[in-house]
C-alpha positions as CSV (number, residue, x, y, z in Angstrom):
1,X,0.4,6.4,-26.0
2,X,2.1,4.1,-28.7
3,X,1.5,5.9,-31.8
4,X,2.5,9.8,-29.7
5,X,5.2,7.9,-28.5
6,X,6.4,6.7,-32.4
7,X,5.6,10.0,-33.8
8,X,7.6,11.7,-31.2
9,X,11.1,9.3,-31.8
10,X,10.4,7.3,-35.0
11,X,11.3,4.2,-33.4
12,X,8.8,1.3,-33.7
13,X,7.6,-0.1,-30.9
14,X,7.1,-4.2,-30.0
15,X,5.0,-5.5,-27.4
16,X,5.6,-8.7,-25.6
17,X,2.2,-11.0,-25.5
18,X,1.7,-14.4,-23.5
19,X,2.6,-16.8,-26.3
20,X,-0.8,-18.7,-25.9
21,X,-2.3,-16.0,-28.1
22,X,0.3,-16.6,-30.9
23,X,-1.7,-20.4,-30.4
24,X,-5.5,-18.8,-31.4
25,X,-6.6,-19.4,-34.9
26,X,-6.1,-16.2,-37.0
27,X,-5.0,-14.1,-34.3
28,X,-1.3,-14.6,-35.0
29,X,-1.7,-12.4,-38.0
30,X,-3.3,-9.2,-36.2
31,X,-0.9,-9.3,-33.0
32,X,2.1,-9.2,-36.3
33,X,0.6,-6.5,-37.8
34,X,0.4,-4.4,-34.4
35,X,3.5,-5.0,-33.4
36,X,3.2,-7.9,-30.5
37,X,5.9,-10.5,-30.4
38,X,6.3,-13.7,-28.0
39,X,8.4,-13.1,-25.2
40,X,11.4,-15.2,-25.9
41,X,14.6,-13.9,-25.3
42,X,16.1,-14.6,-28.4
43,X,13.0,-12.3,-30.1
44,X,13.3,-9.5,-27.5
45,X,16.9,-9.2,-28.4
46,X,16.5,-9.4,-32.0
47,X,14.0,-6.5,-31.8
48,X,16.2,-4.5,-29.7
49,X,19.2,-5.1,-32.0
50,X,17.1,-3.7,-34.8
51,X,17.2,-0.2,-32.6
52,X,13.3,-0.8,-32.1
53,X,11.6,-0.1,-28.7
54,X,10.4,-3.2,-27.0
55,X,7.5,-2.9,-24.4
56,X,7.2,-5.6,-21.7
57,X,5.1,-6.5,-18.4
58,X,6.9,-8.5,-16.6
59,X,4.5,-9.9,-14.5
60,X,2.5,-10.7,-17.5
61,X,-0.5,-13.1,-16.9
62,X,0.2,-13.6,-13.5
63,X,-0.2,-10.2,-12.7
64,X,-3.4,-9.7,-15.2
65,X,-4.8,-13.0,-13.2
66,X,-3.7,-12.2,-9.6
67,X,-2.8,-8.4,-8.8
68,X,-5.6,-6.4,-7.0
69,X,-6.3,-2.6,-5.6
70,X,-3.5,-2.7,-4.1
71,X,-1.6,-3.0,-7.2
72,X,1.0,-5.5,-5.9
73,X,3.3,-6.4,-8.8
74,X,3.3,-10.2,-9.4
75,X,6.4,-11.1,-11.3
76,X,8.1,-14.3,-9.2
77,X,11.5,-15.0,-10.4
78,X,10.7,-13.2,-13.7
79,X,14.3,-11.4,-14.4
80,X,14.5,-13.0,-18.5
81,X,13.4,-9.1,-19.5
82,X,16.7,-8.2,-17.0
83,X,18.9,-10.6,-19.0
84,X,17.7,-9.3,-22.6
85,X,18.4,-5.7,-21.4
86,X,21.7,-6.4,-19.6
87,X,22.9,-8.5,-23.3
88,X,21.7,-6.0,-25.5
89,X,23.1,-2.9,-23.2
90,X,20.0,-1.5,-23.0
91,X,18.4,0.9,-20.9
92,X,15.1,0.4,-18.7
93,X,12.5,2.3,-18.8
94,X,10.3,1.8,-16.2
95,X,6.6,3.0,-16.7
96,X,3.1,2.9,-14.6
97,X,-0.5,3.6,-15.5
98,X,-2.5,5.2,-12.9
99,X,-6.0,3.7,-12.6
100,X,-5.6,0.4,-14.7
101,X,-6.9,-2.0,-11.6
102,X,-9.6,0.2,-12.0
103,X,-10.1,-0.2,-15.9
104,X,-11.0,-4.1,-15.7
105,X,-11.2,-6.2,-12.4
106,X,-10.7,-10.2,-12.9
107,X,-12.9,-12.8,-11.1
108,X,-11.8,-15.5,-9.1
109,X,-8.5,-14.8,-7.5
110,X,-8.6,-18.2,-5.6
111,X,-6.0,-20.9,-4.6
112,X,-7.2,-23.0,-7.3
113,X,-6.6,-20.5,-10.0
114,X,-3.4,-19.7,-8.6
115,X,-2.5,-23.9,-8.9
116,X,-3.7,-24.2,-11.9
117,X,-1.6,-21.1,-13.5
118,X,1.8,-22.4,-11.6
119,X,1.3,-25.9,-12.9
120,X,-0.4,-25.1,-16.6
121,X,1.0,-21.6,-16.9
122,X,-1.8,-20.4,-18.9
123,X,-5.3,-19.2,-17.2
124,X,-7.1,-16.4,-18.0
125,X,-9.4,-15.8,-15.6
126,X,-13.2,-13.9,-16.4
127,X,-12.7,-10.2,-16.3
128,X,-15.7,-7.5,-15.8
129,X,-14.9,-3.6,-16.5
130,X,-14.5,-1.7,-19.4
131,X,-14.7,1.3,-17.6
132,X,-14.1,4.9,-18.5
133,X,-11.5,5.7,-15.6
134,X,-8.9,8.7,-16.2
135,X,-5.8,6.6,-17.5
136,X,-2.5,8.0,-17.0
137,X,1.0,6.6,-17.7
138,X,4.3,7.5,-15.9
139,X,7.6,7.2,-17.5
140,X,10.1,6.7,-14.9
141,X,14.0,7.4,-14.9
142,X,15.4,5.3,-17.1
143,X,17.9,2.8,-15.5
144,X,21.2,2.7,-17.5
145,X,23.0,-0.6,-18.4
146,X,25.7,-1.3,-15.6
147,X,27.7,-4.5,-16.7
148,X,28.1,-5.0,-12.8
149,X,24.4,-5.7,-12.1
150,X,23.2,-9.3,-12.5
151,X,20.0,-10.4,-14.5
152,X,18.1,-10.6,-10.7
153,X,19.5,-7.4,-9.2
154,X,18.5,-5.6,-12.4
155,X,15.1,-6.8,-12.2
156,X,14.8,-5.9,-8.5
157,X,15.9,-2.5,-9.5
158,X,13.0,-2.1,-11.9
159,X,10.4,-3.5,-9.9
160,X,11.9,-1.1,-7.0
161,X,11.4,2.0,-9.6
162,X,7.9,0.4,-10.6
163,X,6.5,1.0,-6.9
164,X,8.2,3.6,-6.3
165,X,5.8,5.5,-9.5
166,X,3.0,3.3,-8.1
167,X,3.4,4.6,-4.8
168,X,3.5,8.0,-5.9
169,X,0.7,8.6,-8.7
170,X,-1.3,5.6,-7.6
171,X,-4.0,6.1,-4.4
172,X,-4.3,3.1,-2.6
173,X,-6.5,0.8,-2.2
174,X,-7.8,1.4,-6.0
175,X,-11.4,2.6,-6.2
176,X,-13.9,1.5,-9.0
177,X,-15.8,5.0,-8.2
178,X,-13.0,7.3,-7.2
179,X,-11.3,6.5,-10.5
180,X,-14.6,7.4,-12.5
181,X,-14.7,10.9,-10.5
182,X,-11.2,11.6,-11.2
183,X,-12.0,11.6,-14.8
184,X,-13.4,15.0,-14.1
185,X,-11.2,16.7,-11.8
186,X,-9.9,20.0,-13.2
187,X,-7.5,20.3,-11.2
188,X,-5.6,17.0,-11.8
189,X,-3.2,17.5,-15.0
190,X,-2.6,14.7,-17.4
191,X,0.7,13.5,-17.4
């Protein structure tokens, strides 16, 4: 998706990584090379003001650790990607990929986990999959800069436009098998 989408506007593209990864012995060099930054604000607007594209998942590892089939979008109070948009006078893009639940499941979705992430903020919890589901990704309507909108109703916004794709390319509850079988429907187009 990355590499149609730079060959298409010839604008680099960033992505924003949990900076715990940044913390792992000799991986700080290949998440430079491919682009990955940590996601403070003061990076994410120095990308942007270099006219480069900047992808970010705002739920981040919270969502990885804690969203299910139901695809519920775990992002708190997150609104700092709202902020870097609003003082860069960007647009939003928002985007959804069918099937990804369905890709790789985590593993212990428990109270505990959830305690340890909000007091340690970093857990990664055991993930199985790996599996060859149809993958699509859905770009919706970009959502302009308004100077009226504050950091939180901006990121309500997004997470509004975010279901809204959800809701309509995603079947729900996600299905381990009914993702595998649409791989092979004829009659679904890719996106």
């Amino acid at each position: 998706f990355i590499d149609k989408l730079y060959e298409k506007n010839r604008r680099k593209i960033h992505s924003v990584v949990h900076f715990f990864f940044f913390l792992v012995p000799g991986i700080r060099l290949c998440l430079d090379i491919v682009g990955c930054i940590e996601g403070k604000q003061t990076f994410c607007s120095d990308i942007l003001e270099r006219d480069y594209l900047l992808g970010i998942a705002p739920g981040g590892l919270r969502e990885q650790n804690f969203s299910n089939e139901n695809y519920n979008l775990e992002w708190s109070t997150h609104s700092g990607f709202a902020k870097v948009a609003l003082k860069n006078k960007v647009p939003i893009i928002p985007m959804f990929t069918e099937n990804l639940r369905e890709a790789y499941r985590t593993v212990g979705n428990t109270w505990l986990s959830k305690w340890l992430y909000e007091h340690f903020r970093f857990l990664v919890l055991p993930i199985y999959g790996g599996f060859p589901v149809k993958l699509r990704t859905y770009i919706g309507e970009p959502i302009p800069y308004d100077p009226n909108l504050t950091a939180k109703e901006l990121a309500e916004k997004t997470k509004i436009a975010i279901e809204n794709l959800r809701d309509r390319h995603q079947k729900l509850p996600g299905n381990i098998l009914r993702a595998l079988l649409d791989r092979f429907d004829k009659n679904k187009k890719d996106a």
